[in-house]
C-alpha positions in Angstrom: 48.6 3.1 -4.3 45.9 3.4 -1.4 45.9 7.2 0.2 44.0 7.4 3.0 43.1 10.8 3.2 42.9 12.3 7.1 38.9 12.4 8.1 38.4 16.1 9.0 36.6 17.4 12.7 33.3 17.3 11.1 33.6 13.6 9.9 35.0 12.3 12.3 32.6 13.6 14.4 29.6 12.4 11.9 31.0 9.1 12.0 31.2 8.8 16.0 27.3 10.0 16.1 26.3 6.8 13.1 28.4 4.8 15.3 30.4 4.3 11.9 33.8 2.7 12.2 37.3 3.8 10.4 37.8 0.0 9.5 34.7 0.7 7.6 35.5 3.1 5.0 37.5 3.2 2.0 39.3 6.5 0.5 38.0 7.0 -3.0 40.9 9.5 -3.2 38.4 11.9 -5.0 36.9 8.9 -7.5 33.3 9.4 -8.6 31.3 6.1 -7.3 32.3 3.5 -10.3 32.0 -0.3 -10.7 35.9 -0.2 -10.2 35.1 1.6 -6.7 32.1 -0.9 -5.8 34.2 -3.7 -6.5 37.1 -2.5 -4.2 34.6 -1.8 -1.8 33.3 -5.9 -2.4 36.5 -6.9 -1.7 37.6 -5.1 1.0 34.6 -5.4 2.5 33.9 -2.3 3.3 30.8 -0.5 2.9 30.9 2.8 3.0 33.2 4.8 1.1 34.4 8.6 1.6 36.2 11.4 0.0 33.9 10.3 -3.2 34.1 13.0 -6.3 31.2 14.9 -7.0 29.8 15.9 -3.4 28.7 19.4 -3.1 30.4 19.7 0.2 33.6 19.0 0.9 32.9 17.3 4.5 30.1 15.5 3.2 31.3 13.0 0.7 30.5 9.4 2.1 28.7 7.3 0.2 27.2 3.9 0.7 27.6 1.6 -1.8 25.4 2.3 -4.2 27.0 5.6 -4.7 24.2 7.5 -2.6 25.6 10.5 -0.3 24.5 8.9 3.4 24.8 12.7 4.9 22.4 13.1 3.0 20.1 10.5 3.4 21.2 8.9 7.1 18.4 6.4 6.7 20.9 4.5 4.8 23.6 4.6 7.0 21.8 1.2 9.2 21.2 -0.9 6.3 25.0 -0.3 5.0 25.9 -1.1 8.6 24.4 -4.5 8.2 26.2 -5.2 5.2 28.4 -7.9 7.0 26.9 -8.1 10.7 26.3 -11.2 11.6 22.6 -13.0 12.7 19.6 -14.5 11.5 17.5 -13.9 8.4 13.9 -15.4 8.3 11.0 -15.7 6.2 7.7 -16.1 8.1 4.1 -16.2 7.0 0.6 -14.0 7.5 -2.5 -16.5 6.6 -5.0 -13.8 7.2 -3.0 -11.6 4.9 -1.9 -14.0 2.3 1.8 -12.1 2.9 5.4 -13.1 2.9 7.5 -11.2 5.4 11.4 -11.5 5.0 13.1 -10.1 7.8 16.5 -10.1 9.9 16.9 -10.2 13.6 19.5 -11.8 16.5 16.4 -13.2 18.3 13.9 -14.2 15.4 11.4 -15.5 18.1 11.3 -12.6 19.9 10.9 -10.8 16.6 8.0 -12.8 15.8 6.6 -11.9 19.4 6.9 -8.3 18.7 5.7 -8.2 15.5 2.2 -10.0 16.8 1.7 -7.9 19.7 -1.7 -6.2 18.7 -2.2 -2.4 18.6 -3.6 0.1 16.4 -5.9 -0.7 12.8 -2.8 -1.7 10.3 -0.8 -4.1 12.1 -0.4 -7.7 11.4 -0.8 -10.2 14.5 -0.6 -13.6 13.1 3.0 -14.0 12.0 4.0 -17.4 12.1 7.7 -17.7 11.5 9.0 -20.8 8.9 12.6 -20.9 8.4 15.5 -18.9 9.9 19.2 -19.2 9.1 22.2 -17.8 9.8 24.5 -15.1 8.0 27.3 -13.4 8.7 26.3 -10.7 5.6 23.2 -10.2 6.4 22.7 -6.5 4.9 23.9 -8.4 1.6 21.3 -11.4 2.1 18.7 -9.1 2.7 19.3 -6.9 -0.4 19.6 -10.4 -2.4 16.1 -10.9 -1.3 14.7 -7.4 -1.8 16.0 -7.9 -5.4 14.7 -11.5 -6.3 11.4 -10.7 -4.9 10.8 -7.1 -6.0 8.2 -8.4 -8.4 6.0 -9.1 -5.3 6.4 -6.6 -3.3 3.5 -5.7 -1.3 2.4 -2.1 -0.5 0.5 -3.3 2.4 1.6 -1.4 5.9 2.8 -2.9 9.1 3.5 -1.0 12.5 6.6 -0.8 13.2 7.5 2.0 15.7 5.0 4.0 13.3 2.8 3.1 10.2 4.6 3.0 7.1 4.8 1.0 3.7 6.3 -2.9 4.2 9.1 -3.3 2.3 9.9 -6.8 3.5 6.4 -7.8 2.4 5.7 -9.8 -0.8 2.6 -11.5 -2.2 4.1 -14.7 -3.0 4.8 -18.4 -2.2 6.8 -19.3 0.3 8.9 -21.5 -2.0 9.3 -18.4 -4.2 11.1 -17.0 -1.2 12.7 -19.9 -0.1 13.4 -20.0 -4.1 15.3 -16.7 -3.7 17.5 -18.6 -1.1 18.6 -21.5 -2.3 19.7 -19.4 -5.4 21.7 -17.0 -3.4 23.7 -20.2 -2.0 24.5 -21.3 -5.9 24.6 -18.6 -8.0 26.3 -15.5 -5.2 27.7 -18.5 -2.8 25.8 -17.1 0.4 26.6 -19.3 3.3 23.7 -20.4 5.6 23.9 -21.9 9.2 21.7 -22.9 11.6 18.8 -23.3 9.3 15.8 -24.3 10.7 12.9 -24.5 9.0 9.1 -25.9 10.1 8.4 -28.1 7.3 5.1 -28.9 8.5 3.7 -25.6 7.9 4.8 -24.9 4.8 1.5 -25.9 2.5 -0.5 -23.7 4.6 1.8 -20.6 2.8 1.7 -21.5 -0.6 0.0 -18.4 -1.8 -0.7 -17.3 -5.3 2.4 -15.5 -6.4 1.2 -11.8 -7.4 3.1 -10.0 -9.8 3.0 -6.4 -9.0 1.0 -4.8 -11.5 2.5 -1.7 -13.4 2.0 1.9 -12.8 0.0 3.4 -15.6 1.0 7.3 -16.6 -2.3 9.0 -17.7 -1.8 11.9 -20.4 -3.9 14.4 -20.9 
């Protein structure tokens, strides 16, 4: 039986502030984040759950999907947002950089524009965008990608409202990303639209594919 416990003052005044909507959540009735949670959550599609066991405060026990407590860390709130918004995911290329940027916007060429507009030492300005498509889960798409291309991941930094590390950034091919989409399709039956992808510039982004090399410890 689903109980849907009452949201008290504080969250339902949390969840105004994160623009968060009730047809958003899912009671845990006091469950601990489990796969039998996640996968109610999957099918429910909802994406963030509250009333989750194990919070140290009573008022604050939403958590995203991966079980982390979003009061917490509100960071996460936006990207569990996304989880089934609608709009564009794209892969574009950096020839000066030899970088693979996979991003997700509802005006990809205006993205592109933004991202090129030159300003401080650290920023990127020669984005040239290859293939966009259409989603309607694009938080999920975008963690998809994040996943089949963590072994590329770049550290390099891009400006975007401040200097910071590029997690959409990979050293790789662009068919190694475009790899990572066409599995999505048959293995987690993602649904693209819209695709449209400049075929013609596609050899000029067929970078070397570089593995990110392991973190040694040093002991003393």
């Amino acid at each position: 039986m689903i109980i849907k416990t009452p949201l008290t003052k504080e969250q339902k005044d949390f969840i105004k502030k994160h623009q968060i909507s009730e047809d958003m959540l899912i009671d845990a009735n006091g469950e601990a984040m489990s796969d039998d949670l996640k996968q109610r959550m999957l099918e429910t599609e909802k994406v963030i759950a509250y009333n989750v066991g194990g919070a140290e405060n009573n008022d604050h026990n939403f958590t995203d999907i991966d079980g982390v407590f979003v009061q917490g860390d509100t960071d996460r709130i936006p990207f569990a947002l996304r989880t089934y918004k609608t709009g564009y995911i794209y892969i574009a290329g950096s020839k000066k950089n030899h970088l693979i940027k996979v991003g997700s916007s509802n005006e990809v060429n205006d993205r592109i524009k933004s991202l090129n507009i030159a300003s401080k030492s650290g920023t990127i300005d020669d984005w040239e965008l290859i293939l966009q498509a259409k989603t309607t889960s694009l938080g999920k798409v975008e963690k998809m990608f994040q996943q089949k291309l963590s072994e590329y991941k770049s550290s390099s930094q891009y400006e975007k409202g401040k200097l910071q590390n590029g997690g959409e950034l990979y050293r790789c091919s662009y068919n190694k990303a475009k790899e990572a989409m066409t599995a999505a399709e048959g293995e987690e039956q993602f649904e693209f639209t819209q695709i449209s992808e400049k075929k013609h510039l596609i050899t000029e982004y067929l970078f070397k594919n570089l593995k990110v090399k392991p973190t040694t410890v040093k002991t003393s």
